[in-house]
PDB file of N, H, CA, C and O in Angstrom:
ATOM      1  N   UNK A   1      -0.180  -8.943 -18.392  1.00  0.00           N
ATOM      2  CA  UNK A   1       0.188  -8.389 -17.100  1.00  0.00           C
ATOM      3  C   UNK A   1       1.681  -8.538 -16.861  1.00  0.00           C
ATOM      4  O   UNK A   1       2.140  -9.680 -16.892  1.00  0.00           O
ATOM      5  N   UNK A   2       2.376  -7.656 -16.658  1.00  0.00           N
ATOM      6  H   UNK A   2       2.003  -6.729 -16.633  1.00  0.00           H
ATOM      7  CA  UNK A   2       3.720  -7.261 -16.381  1.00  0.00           C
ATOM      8  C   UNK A   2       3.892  -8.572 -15.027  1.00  0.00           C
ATOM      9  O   UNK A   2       4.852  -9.339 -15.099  1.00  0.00           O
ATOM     10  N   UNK A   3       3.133  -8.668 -14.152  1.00  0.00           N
ATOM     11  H   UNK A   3       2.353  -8.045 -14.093  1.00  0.00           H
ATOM     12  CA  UNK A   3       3.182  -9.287 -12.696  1.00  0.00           C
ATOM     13  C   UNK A   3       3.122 -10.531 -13.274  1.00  0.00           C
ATOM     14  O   UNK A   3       4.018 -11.364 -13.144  1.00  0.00           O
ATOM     15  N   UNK A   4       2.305 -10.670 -13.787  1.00  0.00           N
ATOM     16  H   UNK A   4       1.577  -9.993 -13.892  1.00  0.00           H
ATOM     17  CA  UNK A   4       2.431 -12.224 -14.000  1.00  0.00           C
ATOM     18  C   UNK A   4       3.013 -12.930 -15.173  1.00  0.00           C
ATOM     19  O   UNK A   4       2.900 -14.132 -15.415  1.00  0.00           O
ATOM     20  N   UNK A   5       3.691 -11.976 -15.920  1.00  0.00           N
ATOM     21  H   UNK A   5       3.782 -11.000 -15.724  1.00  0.00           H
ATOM     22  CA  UNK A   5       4.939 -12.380 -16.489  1.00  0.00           C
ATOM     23  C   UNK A   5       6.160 -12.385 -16.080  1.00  0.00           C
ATOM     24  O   UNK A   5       7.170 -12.585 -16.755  1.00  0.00           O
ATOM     25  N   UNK A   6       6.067 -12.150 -14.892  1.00  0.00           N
ATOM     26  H   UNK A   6       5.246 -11.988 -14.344  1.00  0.00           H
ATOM     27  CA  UNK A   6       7.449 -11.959 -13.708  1.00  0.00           C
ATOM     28  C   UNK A   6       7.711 -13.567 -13.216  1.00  0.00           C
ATOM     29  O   UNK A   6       8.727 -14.168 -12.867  1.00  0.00           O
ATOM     30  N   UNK A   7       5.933 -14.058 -13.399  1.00  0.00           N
ATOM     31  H   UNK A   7       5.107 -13.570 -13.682  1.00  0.00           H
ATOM     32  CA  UNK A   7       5.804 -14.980 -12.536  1.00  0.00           C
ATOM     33  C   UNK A   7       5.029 -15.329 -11.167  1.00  0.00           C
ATOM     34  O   UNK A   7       4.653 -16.404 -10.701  1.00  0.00           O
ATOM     35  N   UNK A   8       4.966 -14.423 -10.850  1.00  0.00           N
ATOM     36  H   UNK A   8       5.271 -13.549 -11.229  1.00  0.00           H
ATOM     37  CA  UNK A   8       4.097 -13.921  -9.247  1.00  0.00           C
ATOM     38  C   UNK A   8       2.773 -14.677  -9.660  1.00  0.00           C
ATOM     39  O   UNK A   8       2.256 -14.844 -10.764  1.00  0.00           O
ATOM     40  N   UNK A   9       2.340 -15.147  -8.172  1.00  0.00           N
ATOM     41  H   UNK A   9       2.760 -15.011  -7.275  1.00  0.00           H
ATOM     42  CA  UNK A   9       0.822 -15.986  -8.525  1.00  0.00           C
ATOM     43  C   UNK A   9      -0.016 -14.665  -8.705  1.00  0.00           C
ATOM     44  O   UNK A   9       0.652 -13.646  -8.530  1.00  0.00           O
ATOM     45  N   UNK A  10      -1.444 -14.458  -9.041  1.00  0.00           N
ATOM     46  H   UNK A  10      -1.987 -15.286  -9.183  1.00  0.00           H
ATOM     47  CA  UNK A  10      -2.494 -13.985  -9.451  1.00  0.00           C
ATOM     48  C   UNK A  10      -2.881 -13.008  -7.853  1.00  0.00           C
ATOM     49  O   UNK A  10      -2.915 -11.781  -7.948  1.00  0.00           O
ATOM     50  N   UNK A  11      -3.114 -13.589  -6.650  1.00  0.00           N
ATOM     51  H   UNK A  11      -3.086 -14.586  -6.572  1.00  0.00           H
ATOM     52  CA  UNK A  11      -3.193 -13.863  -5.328  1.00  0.00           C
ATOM     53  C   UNK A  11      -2.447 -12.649  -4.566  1.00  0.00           C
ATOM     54  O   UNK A  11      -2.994 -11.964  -3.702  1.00  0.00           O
ATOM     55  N   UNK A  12      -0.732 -12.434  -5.139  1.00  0.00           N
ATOM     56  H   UNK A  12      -0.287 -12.991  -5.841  1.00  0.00           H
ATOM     57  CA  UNK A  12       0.175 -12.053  -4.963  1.00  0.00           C
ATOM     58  C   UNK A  12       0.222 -10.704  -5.079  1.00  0.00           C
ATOM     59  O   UNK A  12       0.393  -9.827  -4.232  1.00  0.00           O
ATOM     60  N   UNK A  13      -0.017 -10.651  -6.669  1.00  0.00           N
ATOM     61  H   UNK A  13      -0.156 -11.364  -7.356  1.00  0.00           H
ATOM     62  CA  UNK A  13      -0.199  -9.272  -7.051  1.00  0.00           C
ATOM     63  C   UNK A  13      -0.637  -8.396  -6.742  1.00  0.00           C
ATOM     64  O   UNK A  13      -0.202  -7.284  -6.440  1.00  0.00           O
ATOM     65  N   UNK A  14      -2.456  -9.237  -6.834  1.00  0.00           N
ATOM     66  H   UNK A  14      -2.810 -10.139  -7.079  1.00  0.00           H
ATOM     67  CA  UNK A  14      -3.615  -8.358  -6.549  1.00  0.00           C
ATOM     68  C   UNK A  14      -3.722  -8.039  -4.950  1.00  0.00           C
ATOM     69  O   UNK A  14      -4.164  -6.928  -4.658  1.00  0.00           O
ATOM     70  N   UNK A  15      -3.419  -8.765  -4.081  1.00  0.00           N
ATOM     71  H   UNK A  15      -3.060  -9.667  -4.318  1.00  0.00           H
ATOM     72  CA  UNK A  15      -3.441  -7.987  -3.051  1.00  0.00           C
ATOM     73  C   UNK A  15      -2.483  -6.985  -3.006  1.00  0.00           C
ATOM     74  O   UNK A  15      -2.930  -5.855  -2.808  1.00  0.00           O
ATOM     75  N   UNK A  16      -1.092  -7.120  -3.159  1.00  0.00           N
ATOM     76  H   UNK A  16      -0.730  -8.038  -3.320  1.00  0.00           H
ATOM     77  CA  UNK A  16      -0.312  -6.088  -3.242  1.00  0.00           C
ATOM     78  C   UNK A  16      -0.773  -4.437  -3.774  1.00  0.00           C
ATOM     79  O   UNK A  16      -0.562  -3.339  -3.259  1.00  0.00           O
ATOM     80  N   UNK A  17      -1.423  -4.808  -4.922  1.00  0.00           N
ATOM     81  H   UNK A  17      -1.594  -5.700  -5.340  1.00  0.00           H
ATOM     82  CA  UNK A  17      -1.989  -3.828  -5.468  1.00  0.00           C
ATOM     83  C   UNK A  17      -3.222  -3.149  -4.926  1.00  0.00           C
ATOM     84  O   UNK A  17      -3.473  -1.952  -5.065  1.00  0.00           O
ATOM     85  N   UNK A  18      -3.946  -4.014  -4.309  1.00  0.00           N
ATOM     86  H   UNK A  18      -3.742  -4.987  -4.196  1.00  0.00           H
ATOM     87  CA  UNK A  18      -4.973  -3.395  -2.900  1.00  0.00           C
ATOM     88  C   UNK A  18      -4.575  -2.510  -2.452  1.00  0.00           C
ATOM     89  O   UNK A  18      -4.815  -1.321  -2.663  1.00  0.00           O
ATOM     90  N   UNK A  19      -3.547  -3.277  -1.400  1.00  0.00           N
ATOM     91  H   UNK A  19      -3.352  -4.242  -1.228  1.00  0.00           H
ATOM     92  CA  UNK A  19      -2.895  -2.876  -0.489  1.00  0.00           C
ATOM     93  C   UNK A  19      -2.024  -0.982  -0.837  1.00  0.00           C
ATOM     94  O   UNK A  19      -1.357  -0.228  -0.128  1.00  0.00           O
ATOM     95  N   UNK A  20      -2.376  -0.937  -1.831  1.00  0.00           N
ATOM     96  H   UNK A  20      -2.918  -1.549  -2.407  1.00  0.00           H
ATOM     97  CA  UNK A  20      -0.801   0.119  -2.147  1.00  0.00           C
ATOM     98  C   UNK A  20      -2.416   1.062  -2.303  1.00  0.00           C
ATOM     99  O   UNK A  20      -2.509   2.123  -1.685  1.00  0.00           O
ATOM    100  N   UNK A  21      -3.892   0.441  -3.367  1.00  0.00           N
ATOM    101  H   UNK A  21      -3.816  -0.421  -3.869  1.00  0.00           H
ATOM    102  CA  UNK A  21      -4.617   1.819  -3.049  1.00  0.00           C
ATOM    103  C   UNK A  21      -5.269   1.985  -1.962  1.00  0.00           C
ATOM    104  O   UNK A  21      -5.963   2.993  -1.835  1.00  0.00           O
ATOM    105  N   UNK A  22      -5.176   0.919  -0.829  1.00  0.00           N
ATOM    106  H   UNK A  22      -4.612   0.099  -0.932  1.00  0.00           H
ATOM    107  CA  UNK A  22      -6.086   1.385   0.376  1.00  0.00           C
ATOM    108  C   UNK A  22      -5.082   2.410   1.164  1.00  0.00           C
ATOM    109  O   UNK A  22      -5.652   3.095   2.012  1.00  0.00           O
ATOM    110  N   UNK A  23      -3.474   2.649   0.992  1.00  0.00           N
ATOM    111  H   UNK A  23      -3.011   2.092   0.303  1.00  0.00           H
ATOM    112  CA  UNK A  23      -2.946   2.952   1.564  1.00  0.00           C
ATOM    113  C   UNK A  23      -2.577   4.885   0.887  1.00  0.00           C
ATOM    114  O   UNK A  23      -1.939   5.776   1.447  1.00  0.00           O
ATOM    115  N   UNK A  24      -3.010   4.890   0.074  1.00  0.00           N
ATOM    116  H   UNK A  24      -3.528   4.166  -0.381  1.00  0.00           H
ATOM    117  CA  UNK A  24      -3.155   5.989  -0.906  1.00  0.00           C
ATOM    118  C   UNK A  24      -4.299   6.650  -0.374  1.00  0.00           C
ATOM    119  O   UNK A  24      -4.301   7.643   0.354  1.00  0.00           O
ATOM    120  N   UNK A  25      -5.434   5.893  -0.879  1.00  0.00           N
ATOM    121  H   UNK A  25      -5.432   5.087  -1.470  1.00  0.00           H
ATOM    122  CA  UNK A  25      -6.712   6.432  -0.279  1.00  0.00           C
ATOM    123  C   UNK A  25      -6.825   6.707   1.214  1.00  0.00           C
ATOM    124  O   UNK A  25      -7.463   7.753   1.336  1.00  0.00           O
ATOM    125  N   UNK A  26      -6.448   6.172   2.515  1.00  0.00           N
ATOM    126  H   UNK A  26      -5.929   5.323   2.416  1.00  0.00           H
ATOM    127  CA  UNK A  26      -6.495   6.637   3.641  1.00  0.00           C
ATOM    128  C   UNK A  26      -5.750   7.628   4.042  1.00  0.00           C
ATOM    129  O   UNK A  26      -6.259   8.431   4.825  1.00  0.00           O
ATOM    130  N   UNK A  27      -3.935   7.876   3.472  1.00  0.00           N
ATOM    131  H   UNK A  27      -3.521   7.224   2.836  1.00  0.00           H
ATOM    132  CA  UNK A  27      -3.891   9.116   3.184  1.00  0.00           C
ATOM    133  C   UNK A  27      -4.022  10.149   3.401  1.00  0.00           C
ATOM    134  O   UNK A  27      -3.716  10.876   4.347  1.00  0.00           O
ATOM    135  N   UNK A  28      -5.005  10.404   1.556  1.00  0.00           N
ATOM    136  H   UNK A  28      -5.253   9.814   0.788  1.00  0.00           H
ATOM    137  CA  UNK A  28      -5.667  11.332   1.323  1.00  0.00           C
ATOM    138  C   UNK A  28      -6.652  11.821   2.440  1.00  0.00           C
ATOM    139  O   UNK A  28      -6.923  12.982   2.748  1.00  0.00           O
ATOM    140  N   UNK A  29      -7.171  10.517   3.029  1.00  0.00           N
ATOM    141  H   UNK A  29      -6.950   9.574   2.779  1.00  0.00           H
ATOM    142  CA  UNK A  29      -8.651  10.857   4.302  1.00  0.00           C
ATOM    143  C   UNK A  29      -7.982  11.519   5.109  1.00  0.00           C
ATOM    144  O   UNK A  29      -8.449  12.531   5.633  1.00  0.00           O
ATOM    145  N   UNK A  30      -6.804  11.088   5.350  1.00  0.00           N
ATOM    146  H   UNK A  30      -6.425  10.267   4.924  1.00  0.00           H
ATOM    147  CA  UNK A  30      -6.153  11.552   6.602  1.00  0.00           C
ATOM    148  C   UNK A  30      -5.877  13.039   6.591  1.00  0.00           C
ATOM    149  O   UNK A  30      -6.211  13.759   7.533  1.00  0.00           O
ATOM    150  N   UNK A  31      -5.307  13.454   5.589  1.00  0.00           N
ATOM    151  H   UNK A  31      -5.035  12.869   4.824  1.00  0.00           H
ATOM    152  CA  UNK A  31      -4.864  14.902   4.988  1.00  0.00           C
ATOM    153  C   UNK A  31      -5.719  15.289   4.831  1.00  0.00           C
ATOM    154  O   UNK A  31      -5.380  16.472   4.827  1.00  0.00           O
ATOM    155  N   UNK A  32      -6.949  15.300   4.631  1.00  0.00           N
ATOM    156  H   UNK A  32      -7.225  14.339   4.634  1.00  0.00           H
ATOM    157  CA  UNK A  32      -8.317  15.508   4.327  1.00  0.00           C
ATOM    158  C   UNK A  32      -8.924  16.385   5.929  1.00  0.00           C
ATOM    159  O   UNK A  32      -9.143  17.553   6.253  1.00  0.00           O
ATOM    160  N   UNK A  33      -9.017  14.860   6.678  1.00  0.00           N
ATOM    161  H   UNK A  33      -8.839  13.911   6.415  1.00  0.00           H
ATOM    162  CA  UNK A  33      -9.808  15.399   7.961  1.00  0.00           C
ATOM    163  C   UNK A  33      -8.703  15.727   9.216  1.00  0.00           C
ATOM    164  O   UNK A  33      -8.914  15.523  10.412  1.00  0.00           O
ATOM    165  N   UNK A  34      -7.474  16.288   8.615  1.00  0.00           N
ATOM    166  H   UNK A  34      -7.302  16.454   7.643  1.00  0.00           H
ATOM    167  CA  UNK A  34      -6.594  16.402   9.488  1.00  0.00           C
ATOM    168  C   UNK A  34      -6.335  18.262   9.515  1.00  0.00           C
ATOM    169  O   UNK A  34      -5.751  18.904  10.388  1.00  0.00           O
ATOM    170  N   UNK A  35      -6.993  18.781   8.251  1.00  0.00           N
ATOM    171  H   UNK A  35      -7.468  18.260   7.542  1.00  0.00           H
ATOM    172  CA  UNK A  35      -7.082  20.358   8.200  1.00  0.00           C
ATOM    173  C   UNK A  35      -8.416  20.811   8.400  1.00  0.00           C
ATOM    174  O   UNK A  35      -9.361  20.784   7.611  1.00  0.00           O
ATOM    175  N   UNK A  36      -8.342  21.344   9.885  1.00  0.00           N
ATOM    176  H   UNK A  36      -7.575  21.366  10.526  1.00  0.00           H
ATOM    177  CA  UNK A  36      -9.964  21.782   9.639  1.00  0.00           C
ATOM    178  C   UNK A  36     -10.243  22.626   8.725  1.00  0.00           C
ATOM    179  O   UNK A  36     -11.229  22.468   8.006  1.00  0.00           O
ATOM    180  N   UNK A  37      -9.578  23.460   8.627  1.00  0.00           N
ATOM    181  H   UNK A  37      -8.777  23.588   9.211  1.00  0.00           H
ATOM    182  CA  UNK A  37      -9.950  24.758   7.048  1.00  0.00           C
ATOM    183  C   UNK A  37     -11.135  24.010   6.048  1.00  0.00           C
ATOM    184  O   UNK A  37     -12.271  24.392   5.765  1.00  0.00           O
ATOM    185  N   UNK A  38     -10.448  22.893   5.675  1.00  0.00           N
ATOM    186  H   UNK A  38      -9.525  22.583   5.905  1.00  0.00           H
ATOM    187  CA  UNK A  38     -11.559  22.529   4.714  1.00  0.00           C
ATOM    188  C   UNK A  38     -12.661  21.755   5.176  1.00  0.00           C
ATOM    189  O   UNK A  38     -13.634  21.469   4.478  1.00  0.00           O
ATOM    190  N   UNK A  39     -12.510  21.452   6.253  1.00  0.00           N
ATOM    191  H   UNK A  39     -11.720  21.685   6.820  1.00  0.00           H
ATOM    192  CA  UNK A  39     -13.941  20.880   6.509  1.00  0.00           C
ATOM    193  C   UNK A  39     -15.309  21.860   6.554  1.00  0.00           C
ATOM    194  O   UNK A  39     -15.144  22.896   7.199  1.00  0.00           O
ATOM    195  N   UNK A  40     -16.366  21.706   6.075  1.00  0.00           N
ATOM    196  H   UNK A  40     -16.500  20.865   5.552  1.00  0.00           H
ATOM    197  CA  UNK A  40     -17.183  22.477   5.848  1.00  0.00           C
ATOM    198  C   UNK A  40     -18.232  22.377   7.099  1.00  0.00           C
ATOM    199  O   UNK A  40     -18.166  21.349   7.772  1.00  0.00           O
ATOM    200  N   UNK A  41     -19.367  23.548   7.522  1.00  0.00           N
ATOM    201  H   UNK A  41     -19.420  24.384   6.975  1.00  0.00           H
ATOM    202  CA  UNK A  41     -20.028  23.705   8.866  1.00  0.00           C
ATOM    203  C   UNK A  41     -21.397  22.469   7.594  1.00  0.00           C
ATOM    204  O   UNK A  41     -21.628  22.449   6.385  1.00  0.00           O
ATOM    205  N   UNK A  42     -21.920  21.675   8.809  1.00  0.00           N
ATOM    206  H   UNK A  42     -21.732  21.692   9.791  1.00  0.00           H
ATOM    207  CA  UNK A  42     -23.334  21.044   8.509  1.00  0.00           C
ATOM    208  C   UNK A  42     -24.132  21.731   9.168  1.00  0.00           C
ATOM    209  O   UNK A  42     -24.106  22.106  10.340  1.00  0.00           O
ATOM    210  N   UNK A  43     -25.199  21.954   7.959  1.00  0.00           N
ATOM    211  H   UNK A  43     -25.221  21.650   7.007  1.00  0.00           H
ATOM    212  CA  UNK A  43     -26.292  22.921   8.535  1.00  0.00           C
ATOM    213  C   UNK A  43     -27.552  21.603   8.959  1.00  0.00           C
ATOM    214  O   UNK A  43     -28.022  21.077   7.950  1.00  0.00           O
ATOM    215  N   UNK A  44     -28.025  21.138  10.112  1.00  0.00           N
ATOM    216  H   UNK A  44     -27.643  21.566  10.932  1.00  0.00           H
ATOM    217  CA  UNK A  44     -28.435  19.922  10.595  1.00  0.00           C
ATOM    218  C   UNK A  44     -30.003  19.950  10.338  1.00  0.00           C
ATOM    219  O   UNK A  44     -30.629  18.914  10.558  1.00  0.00           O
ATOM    220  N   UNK A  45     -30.718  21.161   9.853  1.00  0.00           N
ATOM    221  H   UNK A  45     -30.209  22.003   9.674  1.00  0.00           H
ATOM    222  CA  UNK A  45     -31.973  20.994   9.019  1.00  0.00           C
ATOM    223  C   UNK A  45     -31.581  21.796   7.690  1.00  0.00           C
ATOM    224  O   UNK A  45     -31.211  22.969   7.731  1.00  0.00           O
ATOM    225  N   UNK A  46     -31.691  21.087   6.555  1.00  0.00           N
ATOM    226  H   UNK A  46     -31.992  20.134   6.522  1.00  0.00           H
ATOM    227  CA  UNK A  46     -31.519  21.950   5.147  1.00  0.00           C
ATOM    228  C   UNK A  46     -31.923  22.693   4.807  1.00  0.00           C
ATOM    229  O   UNK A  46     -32.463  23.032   5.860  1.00  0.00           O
ATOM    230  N   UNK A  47     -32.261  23.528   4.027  1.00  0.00           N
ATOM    231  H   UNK A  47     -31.822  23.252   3.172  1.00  0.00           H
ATOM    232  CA  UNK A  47     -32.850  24.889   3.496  1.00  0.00           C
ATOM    233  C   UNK A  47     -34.265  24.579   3.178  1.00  0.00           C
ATOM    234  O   UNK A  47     -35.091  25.488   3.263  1.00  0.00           O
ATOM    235  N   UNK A  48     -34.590  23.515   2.858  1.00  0.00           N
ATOM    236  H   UNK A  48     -33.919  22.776   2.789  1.00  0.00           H
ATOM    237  CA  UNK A  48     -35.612  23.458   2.383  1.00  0.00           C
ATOM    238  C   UNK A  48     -36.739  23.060   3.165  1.00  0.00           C
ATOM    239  O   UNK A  48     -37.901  23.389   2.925  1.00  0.00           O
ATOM    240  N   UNK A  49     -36.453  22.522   3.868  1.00  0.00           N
ATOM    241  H   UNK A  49     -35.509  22.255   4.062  1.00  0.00           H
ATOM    242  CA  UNK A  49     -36.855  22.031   5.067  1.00  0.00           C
ATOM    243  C   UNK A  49     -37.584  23.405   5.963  1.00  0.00           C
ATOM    244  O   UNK A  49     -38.737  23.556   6.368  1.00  0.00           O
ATOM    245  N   UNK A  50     -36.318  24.333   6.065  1.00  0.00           N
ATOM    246  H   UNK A  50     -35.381  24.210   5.737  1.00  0.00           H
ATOM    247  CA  UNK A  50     -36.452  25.103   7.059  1.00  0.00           C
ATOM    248  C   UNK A  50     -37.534  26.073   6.264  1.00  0.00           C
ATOM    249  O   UNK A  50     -38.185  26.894   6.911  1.00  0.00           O
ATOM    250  N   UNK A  51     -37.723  25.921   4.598  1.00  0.00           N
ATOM    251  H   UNK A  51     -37.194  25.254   4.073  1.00  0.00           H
ATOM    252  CA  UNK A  51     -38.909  26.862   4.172  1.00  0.00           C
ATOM    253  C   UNK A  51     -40.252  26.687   4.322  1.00  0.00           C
ATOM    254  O   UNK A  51     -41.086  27.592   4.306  1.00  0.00           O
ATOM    255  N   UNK A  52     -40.546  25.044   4.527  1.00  0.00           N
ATOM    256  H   UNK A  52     -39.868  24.309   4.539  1.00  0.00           H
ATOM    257  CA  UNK A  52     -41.584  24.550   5.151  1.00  0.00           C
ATOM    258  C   UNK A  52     -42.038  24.597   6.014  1.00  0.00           C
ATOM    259  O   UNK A  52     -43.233  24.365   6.195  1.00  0.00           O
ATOM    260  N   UNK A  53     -41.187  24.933   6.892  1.00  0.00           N
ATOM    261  H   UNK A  53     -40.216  25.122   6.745  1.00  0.00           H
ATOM    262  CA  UNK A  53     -41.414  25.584   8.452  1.00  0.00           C
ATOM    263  C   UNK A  53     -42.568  26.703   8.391  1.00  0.00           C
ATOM    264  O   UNK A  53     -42.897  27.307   9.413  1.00  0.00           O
TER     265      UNK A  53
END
């Protein structure tokens, strides 16, 4: 490990490195549910459902 040949405790790193993909990943959520365009319609009984009917 590059980090802990720097020296950095174990502790140090790995949260850092959390930290950098929780901040990546929310993001993306954000850019995600921030365009409605792509959000898609929920159909609230499924198709299949509704053939049983």
């Amino acid at each position: 490990n590059r980090k802990r040949a720097e020296g950095k405790p174990f502790y140090v790193y790995m949260l850092a490195a959390a930290n950098k993909f929780l901040r990546r990943y929310y993001a993306k959520l954000r850019d995600y549910f921030a365009s409605p365009d792509t959000l898609q319609s929920v159909d609230p009984i499924p198709a299949t459902l509704k053939a049983s009917l």
